[in-house]
TIROTOR-585643 format. One record per residue (C-alpha): residue number from 0; x, y, z. Coordinates in steps of 0.001 Angstrom, whole numbers. Last residue first. Layout:
<atoms>
<atom k="NUM" c1="X" c2="Y" c3="Z"/>
...
</atoms>
This chain:
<atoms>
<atom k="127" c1="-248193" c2="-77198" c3="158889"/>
<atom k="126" c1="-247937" c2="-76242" c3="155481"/>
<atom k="125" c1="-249586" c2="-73291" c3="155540"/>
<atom k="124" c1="-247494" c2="-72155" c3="158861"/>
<atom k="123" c1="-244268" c2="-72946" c3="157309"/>
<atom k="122" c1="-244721" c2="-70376" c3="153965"/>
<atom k="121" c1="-246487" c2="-68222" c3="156276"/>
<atom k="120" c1="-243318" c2="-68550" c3="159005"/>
<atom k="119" c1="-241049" c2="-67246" c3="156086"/>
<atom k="118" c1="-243091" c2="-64570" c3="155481"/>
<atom k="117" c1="-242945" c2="-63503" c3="158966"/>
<atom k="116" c1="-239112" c2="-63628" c3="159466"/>
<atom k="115" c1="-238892" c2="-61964" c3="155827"/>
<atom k="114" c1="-240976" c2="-59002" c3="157569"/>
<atom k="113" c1="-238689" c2="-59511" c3="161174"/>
<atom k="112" c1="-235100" c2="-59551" c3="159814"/>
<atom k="111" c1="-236552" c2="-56619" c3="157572"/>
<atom k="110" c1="-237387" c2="-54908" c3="159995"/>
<atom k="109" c1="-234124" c2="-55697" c3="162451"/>
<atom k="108" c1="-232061" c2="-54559" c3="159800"/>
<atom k="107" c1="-233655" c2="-51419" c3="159382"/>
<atom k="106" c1="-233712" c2="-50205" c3="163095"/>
<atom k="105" c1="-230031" c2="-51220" c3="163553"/>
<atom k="104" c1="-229004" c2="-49268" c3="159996"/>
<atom k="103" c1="-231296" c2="-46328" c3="161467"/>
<atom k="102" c1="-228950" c2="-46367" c3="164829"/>
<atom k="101" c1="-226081" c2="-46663" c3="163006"/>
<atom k="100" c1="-227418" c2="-43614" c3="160815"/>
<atom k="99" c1="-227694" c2="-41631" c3="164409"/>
<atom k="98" c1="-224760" c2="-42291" c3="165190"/>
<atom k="97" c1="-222829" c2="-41240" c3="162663"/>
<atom k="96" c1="-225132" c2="-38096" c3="162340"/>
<atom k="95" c1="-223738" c2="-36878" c3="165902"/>
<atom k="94" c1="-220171" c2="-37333" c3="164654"/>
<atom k="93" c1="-217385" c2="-39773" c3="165795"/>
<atom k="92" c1="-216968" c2="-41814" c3="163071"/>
<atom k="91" c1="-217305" c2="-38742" c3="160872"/>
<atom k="90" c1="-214014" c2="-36932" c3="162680"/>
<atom k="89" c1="-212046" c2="-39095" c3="160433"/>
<atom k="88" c1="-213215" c2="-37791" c3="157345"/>
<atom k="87" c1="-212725" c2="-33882" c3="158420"/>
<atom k="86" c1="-208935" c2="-35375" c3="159677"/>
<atom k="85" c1="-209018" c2="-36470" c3="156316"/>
<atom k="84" c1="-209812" c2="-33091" c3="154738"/>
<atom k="83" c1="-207596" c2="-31162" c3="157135"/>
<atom k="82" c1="-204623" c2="-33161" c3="156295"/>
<atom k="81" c1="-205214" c2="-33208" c3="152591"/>
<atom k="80" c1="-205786" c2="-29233" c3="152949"/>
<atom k="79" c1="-202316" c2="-28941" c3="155060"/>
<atom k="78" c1="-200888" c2="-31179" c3="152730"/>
<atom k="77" c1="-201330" c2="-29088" c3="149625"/>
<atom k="76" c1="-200895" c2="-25624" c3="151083"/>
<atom k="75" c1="-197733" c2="-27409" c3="151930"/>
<atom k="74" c1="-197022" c2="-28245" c3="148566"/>
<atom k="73" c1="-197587" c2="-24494" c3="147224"/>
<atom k="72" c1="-195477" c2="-23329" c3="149726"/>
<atom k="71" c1="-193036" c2="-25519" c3="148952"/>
<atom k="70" c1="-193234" c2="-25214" c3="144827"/>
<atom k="69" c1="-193223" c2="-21345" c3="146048"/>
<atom k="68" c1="-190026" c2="-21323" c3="147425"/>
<atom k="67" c1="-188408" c2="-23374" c3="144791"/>
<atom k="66" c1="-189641" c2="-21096" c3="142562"/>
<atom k="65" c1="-188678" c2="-17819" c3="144158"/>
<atom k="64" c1="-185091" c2="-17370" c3="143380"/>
<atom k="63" c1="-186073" c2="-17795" c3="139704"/>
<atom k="62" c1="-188823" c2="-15535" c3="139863"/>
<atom k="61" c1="-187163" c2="-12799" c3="141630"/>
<atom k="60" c1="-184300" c2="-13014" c3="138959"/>
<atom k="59" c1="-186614" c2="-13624" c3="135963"/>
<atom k="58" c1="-188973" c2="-10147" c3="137603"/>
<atom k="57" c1="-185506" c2="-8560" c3="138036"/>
<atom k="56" c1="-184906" c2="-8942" c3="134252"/>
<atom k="55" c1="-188044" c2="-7943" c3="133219"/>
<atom k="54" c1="-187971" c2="-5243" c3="134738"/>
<atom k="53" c1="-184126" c2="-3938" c3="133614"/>
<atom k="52" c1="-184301" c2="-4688" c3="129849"/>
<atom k="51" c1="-182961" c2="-1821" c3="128345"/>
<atom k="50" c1="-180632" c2="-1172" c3="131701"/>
<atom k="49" c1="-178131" c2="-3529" c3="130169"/>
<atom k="48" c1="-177880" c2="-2445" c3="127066"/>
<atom k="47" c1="-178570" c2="1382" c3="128540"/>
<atom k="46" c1="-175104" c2="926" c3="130148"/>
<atom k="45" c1="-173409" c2="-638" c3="127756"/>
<atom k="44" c1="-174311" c2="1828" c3="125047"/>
<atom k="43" c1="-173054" c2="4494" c3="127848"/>
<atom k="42" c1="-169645" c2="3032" c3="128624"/>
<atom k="41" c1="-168907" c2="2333" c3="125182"/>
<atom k="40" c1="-169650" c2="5787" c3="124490"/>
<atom k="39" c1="-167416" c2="7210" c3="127099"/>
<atom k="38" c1="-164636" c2="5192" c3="126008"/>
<atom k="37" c1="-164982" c2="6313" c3="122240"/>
<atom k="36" c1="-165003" c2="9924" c3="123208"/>
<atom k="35" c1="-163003" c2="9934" c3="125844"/>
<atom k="34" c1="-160068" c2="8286" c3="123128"/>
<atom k="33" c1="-161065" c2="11006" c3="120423"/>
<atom k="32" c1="-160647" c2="13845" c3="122740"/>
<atom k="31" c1="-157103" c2="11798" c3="124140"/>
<atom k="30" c1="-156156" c2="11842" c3="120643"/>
<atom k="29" c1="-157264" c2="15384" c3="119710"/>
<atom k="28" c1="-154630" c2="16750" c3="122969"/>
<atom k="27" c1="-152136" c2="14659" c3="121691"/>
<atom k="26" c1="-152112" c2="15992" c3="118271"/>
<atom k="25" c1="-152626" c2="19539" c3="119454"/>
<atom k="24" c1="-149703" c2="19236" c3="121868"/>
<atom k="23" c1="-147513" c2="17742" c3="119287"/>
<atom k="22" c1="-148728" c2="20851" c3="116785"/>
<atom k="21" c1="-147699" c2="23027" c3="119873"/>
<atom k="20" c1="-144621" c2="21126" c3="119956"/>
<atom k="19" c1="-143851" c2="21143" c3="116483"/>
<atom k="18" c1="-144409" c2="25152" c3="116153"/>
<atom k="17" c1="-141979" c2="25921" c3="119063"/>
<atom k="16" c1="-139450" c2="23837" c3="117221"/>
<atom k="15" c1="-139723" c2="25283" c3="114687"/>
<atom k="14" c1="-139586" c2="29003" c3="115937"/>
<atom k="13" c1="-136303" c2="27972" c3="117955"/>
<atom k="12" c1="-134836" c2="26560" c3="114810"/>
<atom k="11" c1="-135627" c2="29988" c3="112840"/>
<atom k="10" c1="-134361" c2="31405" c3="115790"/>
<atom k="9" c1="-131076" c2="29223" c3="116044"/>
<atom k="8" c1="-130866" c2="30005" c3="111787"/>
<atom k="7" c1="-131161" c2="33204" c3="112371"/>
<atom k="6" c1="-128378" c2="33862" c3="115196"/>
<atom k="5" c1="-126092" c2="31163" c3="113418"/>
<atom k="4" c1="-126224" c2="33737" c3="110399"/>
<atom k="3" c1="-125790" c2="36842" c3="112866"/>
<atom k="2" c1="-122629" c2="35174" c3="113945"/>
<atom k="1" c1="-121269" c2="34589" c3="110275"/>
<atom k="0" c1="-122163" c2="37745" c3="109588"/>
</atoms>
């Protein structure tokens, strides 16, 4: 009896112990469920955090990176138009109509030299 006692109580034992390490299993098996879970949604909400805003983001980023860029470009457009523009200015002493307005300058000086000329020599002549 005393045999079939031990028996029992090794199966009964056996039995337990069987039962506590499938409950261990299930326990283990719910935390690492709950753990992927939790993980995985982190992952996500970070994910479409930081996609949420992905345009406008890249358009700062492109924008940033280009502003020096463009404050060049947009200087040299600057300078290039100055240059032309004076070079344009320049180029006047040389032109056709230049020339032709010295020649009108010399032609209108020399009028008036001679009308005032001739008025003066009125005023001298009816005194003389």
């Amino acid at each position: 009896m005393k045999k079939k006692l031990i028996i029992g109580i090794s199966a009964i034992g056996l039995f337990m112990a069987g039962s506590f390490a499938n409950a261990s299993t299930s326990w283990v098996q719910t935390v690492i469920t709950d753990a992927n879970k939790k993980i995985g949604a982190a992952g996500y909400n970070k994910k479409e955090e930081l996609l949420s805003n992905l345009d406008s983001k890249i358009q700062e980023k492109l924008a940033q990176n280009m502003d020096g860029k463009i404050e060049a470009k947009e200087a040299e457009v600057e300078q290039a138009l100055e240059d032309y523009f004076n070079q344009k200015v320049a180029d006047l002493d040389n032109a056709e109509e230049t020339a032709q307005i010295e020649q009108q300058l010399d032609v209108i000086s020399e009028n008036v030299i001679g009308r005032y000329r001739e008025e003066i020599d009125q005023k001298f002549g009816a005194v003389y």
